[in-house]
C-alpha positions, 0 to 999 in steps of 0.5 A: 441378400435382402431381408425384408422384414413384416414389421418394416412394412406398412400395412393396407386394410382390405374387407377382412384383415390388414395385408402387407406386400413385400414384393411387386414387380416391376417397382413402378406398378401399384395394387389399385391398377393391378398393373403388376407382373408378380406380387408377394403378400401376406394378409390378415384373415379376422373375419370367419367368412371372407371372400378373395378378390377377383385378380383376373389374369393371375395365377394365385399360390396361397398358403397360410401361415398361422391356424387352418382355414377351409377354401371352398374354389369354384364350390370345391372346399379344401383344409389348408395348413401351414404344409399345403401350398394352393395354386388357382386361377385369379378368376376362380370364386374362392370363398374361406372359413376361419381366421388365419394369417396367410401368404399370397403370391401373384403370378400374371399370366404369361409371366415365368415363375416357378413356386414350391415350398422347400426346407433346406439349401436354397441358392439364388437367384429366387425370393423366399418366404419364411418366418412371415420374413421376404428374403431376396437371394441373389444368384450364388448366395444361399441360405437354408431355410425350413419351411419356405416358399420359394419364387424363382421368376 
Protein backbone atom coordinates (compact mmCIF):
# COMPACT_ATOMS: atom_id res chain seq x y z
CA UNK A 1 0.00 0.00 0.00
CA UNK A 2 0.86 3.72 -0.79
CA UNK A 3 0.41 6.75 1.42
CA UNK A 4 0.72 9.80 -0.20
CA UNK A 5 0.50 12.35 2.51
CA UNK A 6 -0.80 16.38 1.79
CA UNK A 7 2.44 17.58 3.57
CA UNK A 8 4.51 15.58 0.77
CA UNK A 9 2.82 17.68 -1.57
CA UNK A 10 3.88 20.60 -3.19
CA UNK A 11 0.92 23.07 -3.58
CA UNK A 12 0.03 25.15 -6.85
CA UNK A 13 -2.39 28.42 -6.34
CA UNK A 14 -5.18 28.95 -8.36
CA UNK A 15 -7.68 32.34 -8.10
CA UNK A 16 -9.13 31.31 -4.83
CA UNK A 17 -6.82 28.89 -2.79
CA UNK A 18 -3.70 26.48 -3.01
CA UNK A 19 -4.61 23.15 -4.57
CA UNK A 20 -2.75 19.67 -4.16
CA UNK A 21 -2.90 17.01 -6.58
CA UNK A 22 -2.28 13.43 -5.20
CA UNK A 23 -2.94 11.63 -8.31
CA UNK A 24 -2.94 12.15 -12.19
CA UNK A 25 -3.20 9.44 -14.68
CA UNK A 26 -1.27 8.66 -16.63
CA UNK A 27 1.97 9.87 -15.05
CA UNK A 28 3.06 11.87 -18.15
CA UNK A 29 -0.16 14.35 -18.36
CA UNK A 30 -0.04 17.60 -16.82
CA UNK A 31 -2.94 19.99 -15.09
CA UNK A 32 -1.98 23.15 -17.90
CA UNK A 33 -2.83 20.38 -21.08
CA UNK A 34 -5.53 18.80 -19.14
CA UNK A 35 -4.49 15.62 -21.07
CA UNK A 36 -5.37 13.48 -18.03
CA UNK A 37 -7.57 10.39 -17.68
CA UNK A 38 -8.28 10.82 -13.85
CA UNK A 39 -7.42 13.39 -11.53
CA UNK A 40 -7.45 13.36 -7.60
CA UNK A 41 -7.15 16.69 -5.80
CA UNK A 42 -7.80 18.91 -2.85
CA UNK A 43 -8.01 22.48 -2.72
CA UNK A 44 -7.92 25.35 -0.57
CA UNK A 45 -11.26 27.48 -0.91
CA UNK A 46 -10.25 31.16 1.03
CA UNK A 47 -12.26 33.46 -0.73
CA UNK A 48 -16.28 33.40 -0.05
CA UNK A 49 -17.13 33.53 -3.71
CA UNK A 50 -15.23 31.46 -6.36
CA UNK A 51 -16.21 29.94 -9.27
CA UNK A 52 -14.94 26.33 -10.56
CA UNK A 53 -12.96 26.21 -13.74
CA UNK A 54 -14.49 24.93 -16.99
CA UNK A 55 -12.94 20.83 -17.35
CA UNK A 56 -15.08 19.97 -20.34
CA UNK A 57 -14.97 16.33 -20.98
CA UNK A 58 -14.99 15.49 -17.37
CA UNK A 59 -17.17 14.11 -14.85
CA UNK A 60 -16.41 15.97 -11.39
CA UNK A 61 -16.93 14.26 -7.61
CA UNK A 62 -16.51 17.07 -5.23
CA UNK A 63 -16.81 16.71 -1.33
CA UNK A 64 -15.56 19.12 1.23
CA UNK A 65 -13.48 18.25 3.89
CA UNK A 66 -13.46 21.04 6.59
CA UNK A 67 -16.62 23.62 6.87
CA UNK A 68 -19.98 23.49 4.56
CA UNK A 69 -20.08 25.24 1.50
CA UNK A 70 -23.35 26.13 -0.97
CA UNK A 71 -22.54 25.01 -4.70
CA UNK A 72 -24.97 26.70 -6.82
CA UNK A 73 -24.76 23.96 -10.38
CA UNK A 74 -26.33 25.58 -13.44
CA UNK A 75 -28.42 28.08 -11.07
CA UNK A 76 -29.48 25.03 -8.53
CA UNK A 77 -27.79 25.85 -4.89
CA UNK A 78 -27.08 22.84 -2.78
CA UNK A 79 -25.45 22.68 1.01
CA UNK A 80 -22.24 20.21 0.77
CA UNK A 81 -21.07 18.77 3.98
CA UNK A 82 -17.96 16.77 4.88
CA UNK A 83 -21.10 13.31 4.27
CA UNK A 84 -22.58 14.57 0.67
CA UNK A 85 -20.35 13.55 -2.30
CA UNK A 86 -21.31 15.72 -5.62
CA UNK A 87 -21.26 14.44 -9.05
CA UNK A 88 -21.41 17.20 -12.39
CA UNK A 89 -20.46 17.70 -15.45
CA UNK A 90 -17.20 19.57 -16.04
CA UNK A 91 -18.88 21.67 -18.35
CA UNK A 92 -21.54 22.56 -15.54
CA UNK A 93 -21.36 26.63 -14.13
CA UNK A 94 -20.66 26.04 -10.68
CA UNK A 95 -20.34 28.71 -8.56
CA UNK A 96 -19.61 28.28 -4.32
CA UNK A 97 -20.52 30.40 -1.26
CA UNK A 98 -18.02 29.97 1.94
CA UNK A 99 -14.73 28.91 2.63
CA UNK A 100 -13.64 25.18 3.05
CA UNK A 101 -11.38 22.75 2.13
CA UNK A 102 -12.24 20.59 -0.22
CA UNK A 103 -11.53 16.95 -2.47
CA UNK A 104 -11.89 16.88 -6.34
CA UNK A 105 -11.76 14.01 -8.41
CA UNK A 106 -11.72 14.12 -12.08
CA UNK A 107 -12.91 11.38 -14.05
CA UNK A 108 -12.65 12.11 -18.32
CA UNK A 109 -15.41 11.04 -20.35
CA UNK A 110 -15.06 7.47 -21.65
CA UNK A 111 -12.93 6.44 -18.67
CA UNK A 112 -14.43 3.61 -16.08
CA UNK A 113 -14.25 4.76 -12.69
CA UNK A 114 -16.56 4.13 -9.90
CA UNK A 115 -16.71 6.75 -6.97
CA UNK A 116 -18.50 6.56 -3.47
CA UNK A 117 -17.82 7.34 0.05
CA UNK A 118 -17.22 4.05 2.26
CA UNK A 119 -16.54 3.48 6.23
CA UNK A 120 -15.17 0.18 6.64
CA UNK A 121 -13.05 -2.66 4.97
CA UNK A 122 -11.76 -1.59 1.88
CA UNK A 123 -9.89 -4.19 -0.50
CA UNK A 124 -8.02 -3.31 -3.40
CA UNK A 125 -7.27 -2.55 -6.18
CA UNK A 126 -8.73 1.28 -5.57
CA UNK A 127 -7.22 4.70 -4.25
CA UNK A 128 -8.92 5.91 -1.15
CA UNK A 129 -9.19 9.40 0.28
CA UNK A 130 -9.14 9.84 3.87
CA UNK A 131 -7.80 11.89 6.43
CA UNK A 132 -6.80 14.67 3.63
CA UNK A 133 -4.42 11.47 3.01
CA UNK A 134 -4.32 9.41 -0.84
CA UNK A 135 -4.09 5.79 -0.15
CA UNK A 136 -3.33 3.31 -3.12
CA UNK A 137 -4.39 -0.26 -2.50
CA UNK A 138 -3.12 -2.58 -4.46
CA UNK A 139 -5.25 -5.73 -5.27
CA UNK A 140 -5.57 -8.07 -1.87
CA UNK A 141 -4.54 -5.54 0.32
CA UNK A 142 -7.03 -3.82 2.64
CA UNK A 143 -7.27 -1.35 5.21
CA UNK A 144 -10.41 0.02 7.02
CA UNK A 145 -11.28 3.42 6.94
CA UNK A 146 -14.12 5.86 8.26
CA UNK A 147 -15.19 8.15 6.33
CA UNK A 148 -13.57 7.82 2.73
CA UNK A 149 -13.74 8.24 -0.74
CA UNK A 150 -13.19 5.30 -2.77
CA UNK A 151 -12.03 5.54 -6.62
CA UNK A 152 -12.07 2.08 -8.26
CA UNK A 153 -10.62 2.80 -11.95
Amino acid sequence: MICIKKEELTPTTWSGGKTWTYFMMPQTATLAARDFDIRISSASVEIEHSIFSDYRGYTRYFSVLTNPITLSINGVSQRVDCATLVKFDGADQVTSYGKTVDVNIFVKHGIKAKIYRHSGLVVGPCAVFADENLFLLQRGESKTFNDAICIEM
